[in-house]
Structures are given as C-alpha cells and as structure tokens.
C-alpha positions as CSV (number, residue, x, y, z in Angstrom):
1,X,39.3,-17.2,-14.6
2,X,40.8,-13.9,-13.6
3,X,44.6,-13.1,-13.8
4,X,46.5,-13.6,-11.0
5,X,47.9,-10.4,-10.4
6,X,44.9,-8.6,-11.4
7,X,43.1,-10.6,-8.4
8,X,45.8,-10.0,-6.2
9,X,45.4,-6.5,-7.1
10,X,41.8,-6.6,-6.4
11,X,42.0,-8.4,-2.6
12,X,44.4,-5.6,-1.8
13,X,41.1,-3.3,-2.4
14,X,39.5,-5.6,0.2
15,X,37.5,-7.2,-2.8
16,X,36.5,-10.8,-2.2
17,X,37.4,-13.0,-5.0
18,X,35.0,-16.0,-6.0
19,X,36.0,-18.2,-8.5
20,X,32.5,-20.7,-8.6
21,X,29.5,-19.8,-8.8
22,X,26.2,-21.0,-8.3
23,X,22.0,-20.1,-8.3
24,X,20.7,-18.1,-5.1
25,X,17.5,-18.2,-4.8
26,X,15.1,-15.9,-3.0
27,X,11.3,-16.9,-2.0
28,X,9.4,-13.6,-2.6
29,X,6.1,-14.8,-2.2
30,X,4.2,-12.9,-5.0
31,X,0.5,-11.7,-4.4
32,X,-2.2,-13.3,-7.2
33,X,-4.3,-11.1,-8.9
34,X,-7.3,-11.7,-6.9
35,X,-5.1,-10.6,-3.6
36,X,-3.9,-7.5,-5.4
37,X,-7.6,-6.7,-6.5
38,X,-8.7,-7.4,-2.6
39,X,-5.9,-5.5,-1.5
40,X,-6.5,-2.7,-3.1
41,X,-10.7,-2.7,-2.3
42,X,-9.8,-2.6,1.2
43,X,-7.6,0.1,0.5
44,X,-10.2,2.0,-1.4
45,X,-12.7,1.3,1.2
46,X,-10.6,2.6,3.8
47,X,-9.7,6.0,2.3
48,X,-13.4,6.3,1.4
49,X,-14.1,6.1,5.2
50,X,-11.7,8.5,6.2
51,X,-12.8,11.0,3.8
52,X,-16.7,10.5,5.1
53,X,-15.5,11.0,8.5
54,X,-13.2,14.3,7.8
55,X,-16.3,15.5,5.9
56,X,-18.6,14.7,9.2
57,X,-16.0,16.3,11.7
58,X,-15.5,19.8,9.4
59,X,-19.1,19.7,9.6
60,X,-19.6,19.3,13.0
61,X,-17.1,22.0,14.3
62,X,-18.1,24.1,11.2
63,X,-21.7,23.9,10.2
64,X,-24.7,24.6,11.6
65,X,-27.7,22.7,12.8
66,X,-29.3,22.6,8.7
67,X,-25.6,21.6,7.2
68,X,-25.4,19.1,9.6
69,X,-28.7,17.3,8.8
70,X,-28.3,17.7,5.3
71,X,-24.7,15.9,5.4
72,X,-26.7,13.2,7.7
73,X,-29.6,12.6,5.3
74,X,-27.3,12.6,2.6
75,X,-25.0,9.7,4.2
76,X,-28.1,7.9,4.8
77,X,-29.4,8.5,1.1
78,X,-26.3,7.2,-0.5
79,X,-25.6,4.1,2.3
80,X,-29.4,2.7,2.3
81,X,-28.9,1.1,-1.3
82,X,-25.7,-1.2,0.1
83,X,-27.0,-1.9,3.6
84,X,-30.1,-3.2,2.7
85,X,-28.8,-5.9,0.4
C-alpha cells in the first residue's frame, strides 16, 4: 500500500491511484506456422509478379521487336514446367 501523503502527492499530478489489481487479458489471435508459411508464399508470389510485369513494361516502352520476343519466349520457357502440372 502506498503512503498516504505520497498518494496524495501523486493525485495532485493528476495520477490515478489503484490500490487492487487484477489480470487483463487481451485476445491477439496469433497466426500458426502453416498461416505464416502461406502468408508469406503469397507474398513471395506476389512481388515475383510485379517484378515480371515491370520487366515486360521496360521492355515494351524500351526494347525492340528481338528484346521483346526474347523476354516472351523466355517467360514461356521458365512458366511451361508449372503450368503443365
């Protein structure tokens, strides 16, 4: 317990004084590790995608007819393997 007038002192500071106290708790739903594994695959994916379509677009305004193809044939190339399963 604190002293009286060293809690009067502190409500004159505009503290609140408690004298109980008791267990709060907070629901913070936390992710499994399967979730945080998904999570961060979709994240992955997603910043893949953006990065193949920033490369497409530089070519496009960029590159010429032979740059362009390549880049296609070379998305094919790599994307055939995982479509096709």
């Amino acid at each position: 317990m604190l002293g009286n007038n060293f809690k009067k002192c502190l409500q004159k500071m505009g503290f609140e004084i408690y004298e109980s106290r008791g267990l709060v708790e907070v629901n913070i739903s936390e992710k499994t590790k399967a979730e945080r594994e998904a999570e961060n695959q979709h994240l992955t994916v997603n910043e893949l995608l953006e990065r193949t379509c920033n490369a497409y677009w530089k070519t496009e305004e960029e590159g010429d007819a032979a740059q362009k193809s390549k880049f296609i044939k070379s998305l094919k190339t790599s994307l055939e393997p995982i479509l096709n399963m």
